[in-house]
N, C-alpha and C positions, 0 to 999 in steps of 0.2 A: 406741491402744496400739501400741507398736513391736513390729515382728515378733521373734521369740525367734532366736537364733542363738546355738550350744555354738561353742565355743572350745577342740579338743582339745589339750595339749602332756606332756611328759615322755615315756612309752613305756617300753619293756621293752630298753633301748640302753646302751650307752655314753654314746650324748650326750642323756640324759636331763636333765640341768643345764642344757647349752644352749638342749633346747627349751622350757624355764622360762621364760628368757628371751625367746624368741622367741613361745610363746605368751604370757603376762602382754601383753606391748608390746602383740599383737592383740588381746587381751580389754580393756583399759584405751581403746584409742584408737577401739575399736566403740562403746565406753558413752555412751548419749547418743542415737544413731541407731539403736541396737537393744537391744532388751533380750538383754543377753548373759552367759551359764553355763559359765564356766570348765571343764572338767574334766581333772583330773590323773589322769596312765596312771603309775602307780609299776611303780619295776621289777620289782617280785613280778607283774605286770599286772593288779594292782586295780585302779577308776577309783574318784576321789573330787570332790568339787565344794562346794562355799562361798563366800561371800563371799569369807572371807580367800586366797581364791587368785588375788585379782586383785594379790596384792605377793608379790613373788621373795622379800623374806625372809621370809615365812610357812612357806620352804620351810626355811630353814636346821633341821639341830637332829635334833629327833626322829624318829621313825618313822611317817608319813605315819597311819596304819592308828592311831595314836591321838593323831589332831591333826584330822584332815580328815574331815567326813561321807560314807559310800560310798555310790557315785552305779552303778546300771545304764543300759542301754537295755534296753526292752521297747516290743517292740509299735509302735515307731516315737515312742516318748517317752523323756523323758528321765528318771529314776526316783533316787529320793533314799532311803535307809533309814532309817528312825526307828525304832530297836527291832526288832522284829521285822517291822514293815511295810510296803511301800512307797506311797512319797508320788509320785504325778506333777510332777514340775515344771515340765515346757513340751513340748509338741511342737513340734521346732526347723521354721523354717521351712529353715532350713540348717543347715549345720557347714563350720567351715573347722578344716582338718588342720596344726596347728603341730611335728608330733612328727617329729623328727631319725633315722636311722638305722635299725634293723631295730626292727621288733615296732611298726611306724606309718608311714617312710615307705616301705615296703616294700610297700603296700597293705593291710595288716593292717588298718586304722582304714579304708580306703576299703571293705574286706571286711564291716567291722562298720556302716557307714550303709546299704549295698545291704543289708543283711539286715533292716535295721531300717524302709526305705524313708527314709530320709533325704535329702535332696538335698545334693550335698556339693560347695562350690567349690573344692576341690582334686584333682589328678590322678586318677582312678579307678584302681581296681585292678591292671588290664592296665599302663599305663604305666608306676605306681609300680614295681612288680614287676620291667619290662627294664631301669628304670634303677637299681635299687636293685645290681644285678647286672651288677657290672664288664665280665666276659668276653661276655656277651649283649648289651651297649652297644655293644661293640664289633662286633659281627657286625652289629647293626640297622644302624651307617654305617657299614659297609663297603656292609651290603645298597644305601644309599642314595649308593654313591659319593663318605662324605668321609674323608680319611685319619685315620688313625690311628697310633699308633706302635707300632711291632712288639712281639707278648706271647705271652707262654706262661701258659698255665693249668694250675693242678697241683691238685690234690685232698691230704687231709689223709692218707688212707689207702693210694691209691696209692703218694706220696710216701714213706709208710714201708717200703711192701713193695720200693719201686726207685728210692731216694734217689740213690744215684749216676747211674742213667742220668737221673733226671728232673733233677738238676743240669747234668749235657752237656746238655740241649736247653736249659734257661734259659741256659747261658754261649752258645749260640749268637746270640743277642741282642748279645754284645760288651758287656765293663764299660766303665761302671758301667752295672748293672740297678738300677731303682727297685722292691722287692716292697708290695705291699699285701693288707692283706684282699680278698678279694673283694666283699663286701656289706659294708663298712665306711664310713663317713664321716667328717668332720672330720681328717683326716691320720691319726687312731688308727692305730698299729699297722707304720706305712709309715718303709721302712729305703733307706736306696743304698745297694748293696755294690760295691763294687770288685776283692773276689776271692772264691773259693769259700769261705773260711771264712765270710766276709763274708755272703757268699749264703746260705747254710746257717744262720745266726745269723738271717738277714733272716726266712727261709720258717718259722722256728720261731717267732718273733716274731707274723709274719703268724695261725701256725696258733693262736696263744695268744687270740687274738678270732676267727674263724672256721674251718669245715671246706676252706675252700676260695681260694688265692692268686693274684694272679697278678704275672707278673714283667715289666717295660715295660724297652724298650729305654729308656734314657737319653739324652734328645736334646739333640746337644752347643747352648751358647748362647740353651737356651732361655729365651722370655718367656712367660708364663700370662696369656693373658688372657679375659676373665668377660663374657657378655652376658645380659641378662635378657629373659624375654618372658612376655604373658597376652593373654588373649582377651578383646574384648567383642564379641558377635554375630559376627558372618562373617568380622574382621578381628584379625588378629594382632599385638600392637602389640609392636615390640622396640625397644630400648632400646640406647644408645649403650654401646659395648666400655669398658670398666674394663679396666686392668689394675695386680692389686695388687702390693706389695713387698715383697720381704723379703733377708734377706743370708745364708739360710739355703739348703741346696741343693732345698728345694719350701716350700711353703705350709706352715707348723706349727701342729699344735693353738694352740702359743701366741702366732704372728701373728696367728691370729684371734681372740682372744678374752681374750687378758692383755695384748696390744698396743695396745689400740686400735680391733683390729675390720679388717679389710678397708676401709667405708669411708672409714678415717682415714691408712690405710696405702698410697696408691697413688695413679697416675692417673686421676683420671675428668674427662671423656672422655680415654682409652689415644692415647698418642702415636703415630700408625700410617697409617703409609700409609693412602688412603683406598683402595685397590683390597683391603688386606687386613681393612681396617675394613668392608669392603660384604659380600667372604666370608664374615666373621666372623657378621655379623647376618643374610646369607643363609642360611646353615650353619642357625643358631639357629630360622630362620622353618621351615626343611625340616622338621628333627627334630620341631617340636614338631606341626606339621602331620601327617605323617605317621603321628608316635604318638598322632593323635590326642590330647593332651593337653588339661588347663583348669586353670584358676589360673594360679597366679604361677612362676616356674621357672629356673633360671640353669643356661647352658651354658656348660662350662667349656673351651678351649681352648689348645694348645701354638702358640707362632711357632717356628719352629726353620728357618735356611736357607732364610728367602725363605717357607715351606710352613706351612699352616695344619693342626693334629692336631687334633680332637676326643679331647678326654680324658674328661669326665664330664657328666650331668645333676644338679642338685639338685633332684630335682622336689619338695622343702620346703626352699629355701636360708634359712641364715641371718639374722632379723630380715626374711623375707620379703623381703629385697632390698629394701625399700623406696629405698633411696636412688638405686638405679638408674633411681627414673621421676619420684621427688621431692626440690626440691630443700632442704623439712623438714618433718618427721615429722609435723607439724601437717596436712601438706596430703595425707598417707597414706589416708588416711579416705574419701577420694574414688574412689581406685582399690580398695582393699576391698569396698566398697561394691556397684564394678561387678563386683567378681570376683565378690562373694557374688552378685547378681541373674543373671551368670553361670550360676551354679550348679543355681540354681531353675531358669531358663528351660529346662536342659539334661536334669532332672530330668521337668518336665511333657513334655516332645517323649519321653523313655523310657515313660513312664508310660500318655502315649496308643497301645503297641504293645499287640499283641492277646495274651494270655497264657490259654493251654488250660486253662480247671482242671480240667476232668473228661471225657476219653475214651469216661470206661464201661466203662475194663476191670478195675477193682475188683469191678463191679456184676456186671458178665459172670461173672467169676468165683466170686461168691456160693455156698456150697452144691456146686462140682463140684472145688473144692481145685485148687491151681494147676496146669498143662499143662507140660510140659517142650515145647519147640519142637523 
C-alpha cells in the first residue's frame, strides 16, 4: 500500500486560483507513487477534499461549501464529514504545501501540520513567515550581507495620521519608486510612481490588499533574475538562474499566468555573466541555509549596474518551479518524491527531541489554589 500524502492548495489569498493550479499539477503527478488527498483551503478558510479535486475545472462555478466534501485535521489525521460525523481518511505520512500568498504560505498551513504532528515537505513556519514579509526579507540579507535595494516601510495607519511626512521619506528613494503590499505575492497590488500624486495613488492601492507597504527604490536597467533551490539530506541542490521577460516595467499578474507562465516567457539558463550567475546561486545557497529552510523555493533577484539585489523568496513558487530542475513535467515526480522523504526524515530527527509533559506543578498545586510568585 502506498504511503498517504495531502496535497494542500487554494488558501484564504488573493492567489487562491493560482494555487488550484499549482496544487492540482502536485496532486495529479504524485498519483501512482502515493496515495494522494487533495485538500482545498477556500477563501472563507474551510478545507474540503474529494476526488473531484484532482481537476482545476471542478473549481470553476459554484460555491465550494456546496460542491466539495469538508475535510478537517484532527489528532494527526486527515478527517472527512459525512453528515454529522466524522470519517478518518488517512493519516498523512506527509503533506506538501501548494497554497500561494497569506493564510498558507505565510506558515499558517505549516502552523496547522505542527499542531497536528504532520511531517510537512515544505518551509516550516519560521521561514514561511520572514519571507512571506517583504520588509523583514530584507533585514534577514542585509543581516547576511547581500544587497538589496533601498525601501521604506509605511504602516496603514500611521500613514494616515502623517501622510505627508511619510511621503517626504518614500520620495527620498528618488522616482520612480516601485510600492507593494507588504505580504503580498503574484505582483497584486504593486504600482511605479514617478511623482507624489503617483505615490500616493500607489500606497493607497498597496493599502487596498494589506495593512502594511513598502516603497523600493527603482533600479535604473534593471534585469530579474529567478534561482531555485531544495534539499535532499545535507546538500542543497540549486538550480541554474532563469531569467524571465516581459515589456512591462516588472513582472505582471498577467506575464505570469495569462502569458504563458514564466517558464515560457524568458531565458533559461539567464544570459549572464558567469561571475554574476555563481552570486546569484551563491546568494540563493546562503538564504536558504541559513533560514534554515525545506522543500522547493525560488529566490528572486535585481541585476542593476554590474550589482546583484535580492528582492524576494517564494518559499511556495509557482507550479513548484518545477521547470527549473526538469527538463518535463513527467520527470517532476522524482524530485517531489525526494522533497517529500525530505520531509519525513526531518520530521523523525524533531520527533526524537525530549518533550516535558508533566513537571508536577498542576499536582503541586492540587487543593492549596494557585500562589502568586
Amino acid at each position: 500500500m502506498p504511503e498517504s500524502v495531502v496535497v494542500l492548495f487554494g488558501g484564504k489569498s488573493c492567489e487562491n486560483e493560482v494555487s488550484v493550479i499549482t496544487g492540482t499539477m502536485a496532486a495529479n503527478i504524485l498519483r501512482g507513487r502515493y496515495e494522494v488527498f487533495p485538500v482545498y483551503i477556500a477563501q472563507s478558510g474551510a478545507m474540503f477534499t474529494g476526488e473531484e479535486l484532482f481537476s482545476p475545472a471542478a473549481f470553476r462555478g459554484a460555491d465550494p461549501a456546496k460542491k466539495f466534501r469538508p475535510a478537517v485535521f484532527a489528532d494527526g489525521a486527515l478527517c472527512a464529514l459525512h453528515g454529522r460525523r466524522l470519517r478518518t481518511l488517512c493519516r498523512p505520512a506527509c503533506a506538501l504545501n501548494c497554497c500561494h500568498g497569506m493564510g498558507g504560505e505565510d506558515g499558517a498551513v505549516s502552523g496547522l501540520l505542527d499542531l497536528n504532528g504532520i511531517p510537512n515537505a515544505s518551509p516550516d513556519l519560521a521561514g514561511s513567515a520572514l519571507f512571506m514579509d517583504k520588509a523583514l526579507t530584507k533585514l534577514f540579507a542585509k543581516a547576511l550581507g547581500i544587497r538589496t535595494a533601498p525601501y521604506f516601510r509605511l504602516g496603514e495607519a500611521e500613514y494616515k495620521k502623517r501622510g505627508a511626512f511619510a511621503l517626504k521619506c518614500a520620495e527620498r528613494l528618488g522616482y520612480p519608486v516601485i510600492v507593494k503590499p507588504n505580504r503580498l505575492g503574484s505582483s497584486i497590488g504593486v504600482t511605479v510612481a514617478h511623482t507624489r500624486a503617483e505615490l500616493a495613488l500607489a500606497l493607497e492601492c498597496a493599502f487596498a490588499y494589506d495593512t502594511a507597504a513598502i516603497a523600493e527604490q527603482y533600479l535604473p536597467d534593471r534585469r530579474e533574475i529567478n534561482c531555485a533551490a531544495y534539499r535532499v539530506g545535507g546538500e542543497i541542490v540549486v538550480s541554474p538562474c532563469e531569467e524571465p521577460k516581459t515589456r512591462n516595467a516588472f513582472l505582471t499578474f498577467k506575464d505570469k499566468y495569462f502569458d504563458g507562465g514564466k517558464e515560457e516567457h524568458g531565458d533559461f539558463p539567464a544570459d549572464l555573466p558567469q561571475e554574476i550567475s555563481e552570486k546569484v546561486r551563491a546568494y540563493t545557497k546562503l538564504l536558504y541555509r541559513r533560514a534554515a529552510l525545506r522543500g522547493i523555493v525560488r529566490a528572486d533577484f535585481l541585476l542593476s549596474g554590474g550589482e546583484v539585489y535580492f528582492n524576494e523568496m517564494n518559499t511556495v513558487p509557482g507550479s513548484l518551479g518545477w521547470y527549473f530542475f526538469c527538463e518535463r513535467l513527467r520527470d517532476f515526480p522524482q524530485v517531489l518524491a525526494a522533497v517529500l522523504e525530505q520531509g519525513i526524515q526531518d520530521a523523525q530527527r524533531r520527533n526524537s527531541k525530549r518533550l516535558l509533559k508533566n513537571s508536577g506543578i498542576l499536582t503541586a498545586l492540587e487543593g492549596t489554589g494557585a500562589k502568586r510568585r
